[in-house]
C-alpha positions in Angstrom: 0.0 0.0 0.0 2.8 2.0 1.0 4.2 2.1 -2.4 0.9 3.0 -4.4 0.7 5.8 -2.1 3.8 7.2 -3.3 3.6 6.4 -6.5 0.2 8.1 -6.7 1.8 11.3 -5.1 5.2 11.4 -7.2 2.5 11.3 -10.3 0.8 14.3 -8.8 3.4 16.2 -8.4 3.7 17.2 -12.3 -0.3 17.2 -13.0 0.3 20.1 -10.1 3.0 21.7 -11.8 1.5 21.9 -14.8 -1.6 23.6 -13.9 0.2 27.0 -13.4 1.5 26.9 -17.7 -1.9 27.8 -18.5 -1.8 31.1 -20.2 -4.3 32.5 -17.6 -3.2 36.3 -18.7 -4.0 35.8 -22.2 -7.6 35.1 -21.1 -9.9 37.6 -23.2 -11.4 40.4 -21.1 -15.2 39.5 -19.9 -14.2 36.0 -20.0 -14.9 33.7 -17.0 -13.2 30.6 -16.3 -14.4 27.7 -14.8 -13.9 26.3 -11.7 -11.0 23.4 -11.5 -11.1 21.5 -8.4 -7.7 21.9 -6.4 -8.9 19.0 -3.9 -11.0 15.8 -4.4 -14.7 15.3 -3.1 -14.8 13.8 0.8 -11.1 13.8 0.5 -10.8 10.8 -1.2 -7.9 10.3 -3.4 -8.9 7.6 -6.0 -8.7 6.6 -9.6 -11.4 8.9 -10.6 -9.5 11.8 -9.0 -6.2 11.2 -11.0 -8.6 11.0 -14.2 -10.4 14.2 -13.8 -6.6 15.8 -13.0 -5.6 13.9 -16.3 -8.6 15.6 -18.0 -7.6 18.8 -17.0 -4.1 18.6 -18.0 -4.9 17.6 -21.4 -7.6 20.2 -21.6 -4.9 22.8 -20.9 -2.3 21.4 -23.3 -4.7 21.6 -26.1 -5.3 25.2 -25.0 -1.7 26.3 -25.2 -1.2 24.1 -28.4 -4.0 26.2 -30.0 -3.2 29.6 -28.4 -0.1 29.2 -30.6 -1.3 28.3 -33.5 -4.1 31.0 -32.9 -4.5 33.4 -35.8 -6.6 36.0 -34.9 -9.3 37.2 -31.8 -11.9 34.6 -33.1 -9.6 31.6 -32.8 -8.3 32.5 -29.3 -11.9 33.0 -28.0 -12.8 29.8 -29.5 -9.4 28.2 -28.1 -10.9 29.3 -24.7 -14.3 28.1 -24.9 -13.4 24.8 -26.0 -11.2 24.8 -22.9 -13.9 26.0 -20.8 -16.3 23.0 -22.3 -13.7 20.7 -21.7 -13.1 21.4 -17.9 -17.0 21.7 -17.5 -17.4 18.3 -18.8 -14.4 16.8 -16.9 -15.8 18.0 -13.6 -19.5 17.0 -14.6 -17.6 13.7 -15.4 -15.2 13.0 -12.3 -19.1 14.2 -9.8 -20.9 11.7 -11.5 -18.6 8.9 -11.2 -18.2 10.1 -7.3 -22.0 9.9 -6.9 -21.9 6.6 -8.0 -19.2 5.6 -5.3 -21.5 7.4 -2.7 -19.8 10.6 -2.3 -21.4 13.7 -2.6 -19.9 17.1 -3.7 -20.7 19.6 -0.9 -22.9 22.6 -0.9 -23.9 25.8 2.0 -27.1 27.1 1.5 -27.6 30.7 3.4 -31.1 32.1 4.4 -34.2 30.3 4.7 
């Protein structure tokens, strides 16, 4: 067990690193980005986790890859949305599989 453990943290290590290349300056003005999960649901470190972080990562090296090769305003904007679809969809992905395990995503309600 001891060694999976490891393993699964040297292997995080770089999916963490890599989350600070994306060209978050470049974003265009008005544009919101989505929300990427810095922590697992309940805590729990599992398959799906390292999936969803996979997920992201690729979503983010297709955004660079076609920031380069981004001609003009339309094509960045577009570069950014399909990021943003991609991330959505990850998350939706990596909270349904969670549900499934029995862990539920948690949410505050304020006021009545």
């Amino acid at each position: 067990m001891k060694k999976w453990t490891t393993l699964a943290a040297i292997l995080a290590l770089p999916a963490t690193a890599a989350v600070a290349a994306v060209p978050y300056g470049s974003m265009p003005p008005g544009f919101e980005a989505p929300h990427i999960r810095t922590a697992p649901i309940a805590g729990v470190v599992n398959q799906q986790w390292y999936n969803y972080k996979a997920d992201i990562l690729e979503a983010e090296k297709e955004l660079r890859s076609d920031l380069r090769h981004a001609t003009d305003r339309e094509d960045r904007w577009d570069a950014w949305d399909e990021w943003t679809v991609e991330v959505v969809d990850a998350d939706k992905d990596y909270v349904k599989e969670m549900r499934k395990k029995g862990y539920r995503t948690g949410r505050v309600t304020v006021g009545g």
